[in-house]
N, C-alpha and C positions, 0 to 999 in steps of 0.2 A: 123712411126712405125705401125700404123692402116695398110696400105698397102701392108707393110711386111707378117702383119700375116693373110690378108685378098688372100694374093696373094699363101702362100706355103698350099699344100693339108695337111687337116687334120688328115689322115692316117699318114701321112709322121710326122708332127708335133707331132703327139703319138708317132710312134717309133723313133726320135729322143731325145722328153724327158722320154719314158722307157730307152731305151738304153744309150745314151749319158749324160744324168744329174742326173740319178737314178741308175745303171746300174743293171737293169732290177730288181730290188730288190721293188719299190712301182709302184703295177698296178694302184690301186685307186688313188694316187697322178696324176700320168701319163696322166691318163683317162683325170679328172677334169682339170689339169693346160692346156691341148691340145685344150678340149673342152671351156673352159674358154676363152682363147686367141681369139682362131677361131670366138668363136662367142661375143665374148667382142667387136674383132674389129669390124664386119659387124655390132652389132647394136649400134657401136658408128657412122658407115656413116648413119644410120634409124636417130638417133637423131638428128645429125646434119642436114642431110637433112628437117626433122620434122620440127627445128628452124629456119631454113632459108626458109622455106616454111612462116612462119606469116611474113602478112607485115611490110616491113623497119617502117612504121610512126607508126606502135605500139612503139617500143623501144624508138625511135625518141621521143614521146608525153611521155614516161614515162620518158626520160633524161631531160626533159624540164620541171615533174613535180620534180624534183631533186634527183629523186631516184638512187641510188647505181647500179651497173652492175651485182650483183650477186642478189639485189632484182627487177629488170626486167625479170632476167630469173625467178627469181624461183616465182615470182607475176602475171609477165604479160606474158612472151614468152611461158613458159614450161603447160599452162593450154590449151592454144588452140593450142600452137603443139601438145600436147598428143592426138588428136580427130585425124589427119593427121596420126600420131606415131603408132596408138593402132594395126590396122589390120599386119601389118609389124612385130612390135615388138610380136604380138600374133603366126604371122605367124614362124617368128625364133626359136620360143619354140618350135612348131610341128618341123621343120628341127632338132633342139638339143635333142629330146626325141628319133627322131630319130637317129640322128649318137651315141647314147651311145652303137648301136649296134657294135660301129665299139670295143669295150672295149675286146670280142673275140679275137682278133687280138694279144692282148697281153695277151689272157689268164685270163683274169677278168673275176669274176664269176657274169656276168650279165645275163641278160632274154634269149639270145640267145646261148650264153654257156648255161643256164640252159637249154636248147631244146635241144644243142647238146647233154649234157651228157644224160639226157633222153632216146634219140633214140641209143646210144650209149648200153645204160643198159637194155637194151628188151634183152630179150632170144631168142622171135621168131626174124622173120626176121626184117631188121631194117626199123622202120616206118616214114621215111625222110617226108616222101607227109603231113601225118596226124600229127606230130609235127609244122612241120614249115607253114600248116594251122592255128593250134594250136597257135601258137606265131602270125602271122600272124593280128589273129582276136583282141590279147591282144593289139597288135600296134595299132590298127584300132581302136580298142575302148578308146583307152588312147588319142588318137589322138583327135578324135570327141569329147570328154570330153575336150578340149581344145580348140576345137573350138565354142561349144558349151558358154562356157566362153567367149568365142572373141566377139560371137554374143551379148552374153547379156550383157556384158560390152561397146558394141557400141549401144545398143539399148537405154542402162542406159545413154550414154553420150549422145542420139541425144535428150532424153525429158530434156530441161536443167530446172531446176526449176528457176533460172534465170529469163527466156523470159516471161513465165508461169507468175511472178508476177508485170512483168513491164508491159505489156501489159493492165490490168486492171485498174492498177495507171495511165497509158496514157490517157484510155478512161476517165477517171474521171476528167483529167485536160482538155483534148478534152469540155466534157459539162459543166466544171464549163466557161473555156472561152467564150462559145457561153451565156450562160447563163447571161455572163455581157456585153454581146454586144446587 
């Protein structure tokens, strides 16, 4: 099913459920369940791929400390896949902020319909260049604000506090050892 929705273009996926499952009666339904789908499946192959990235003998050493298969994932797999996951899964959201533009298409009153009607509602001549700059810069900046996140959300996961406090406890059994030799 992943493959299905990851294989038919998103445009097409919209105006199949406007038209065909709605008929043409809910944009916003339309929009959401297209976009949902689309990128439901692609960041169900980020996850998967994420989880099969940690290695096999994590699972392995936590099936042998007798733990359950949904608290491997959700204990052991899914904390250090997420480090692998994060730039991917961040990156998806920039593509999904982007394709809401495709919501036009059906007439949805989103950021880029609001530019059309704009230029649309000038008296003088119509100002295509300096609107769709205009929207343009809004994308750009929503964007980097996302990214911006990605950054500091992988910056946050590489200081782990973790390492930070074992590392000190090491040295301290490091010199009590020498200390009794």
């Amino acid at each position: 099913m992943v493959e299905l929705f990851r294989a038919i273009p998103l445009v097409i996926m919209i105006f199949l459920i406007y038209y065909g499952l709605t008929d043409g009666k809910e944009k916003l339904w339309s929009l959401a369940i297209g976009l949902m789908l689309y990128n439901g499946s692609v960041l169900a192959e980020v996850f998967r791929a994420g989880v099969n990235a940690v290695p096999r003998g994590q699972s392995e050493a936590a099936a042998a400390l007798g733990m359950r298969k949904s608290q491997v994932m959700v204990s052991i797999l899914l904390p250090q896949a997420l480090r692998t996951m994060l730039p991917a899964i961040l990156s998806q959201l920039v593509v999904l902020l982007k394709d809401t533009a495709l919501g036009f298409l059906i007439v949805y009153d989103e950021l880029l319909d609001q530019g059309k009607d704009l230029f649309d509602d000038f008296q003088f001549e119509r100002p295509v260049i300096p609107v769709a700059i205009v929207i343009a810069v809004i994308y750009i900046i929503m964007c980097s604000l996302l990214s911006l996140l990605a950054y500091l959300l992988d910056k946050r996961l590489r200081r782990s506090p973790k390492t930070a406090d074992i590392a000190p406890a090491a040295e301290d059994e490091i010199e009590a050892i020498g200390a009794r030799e």
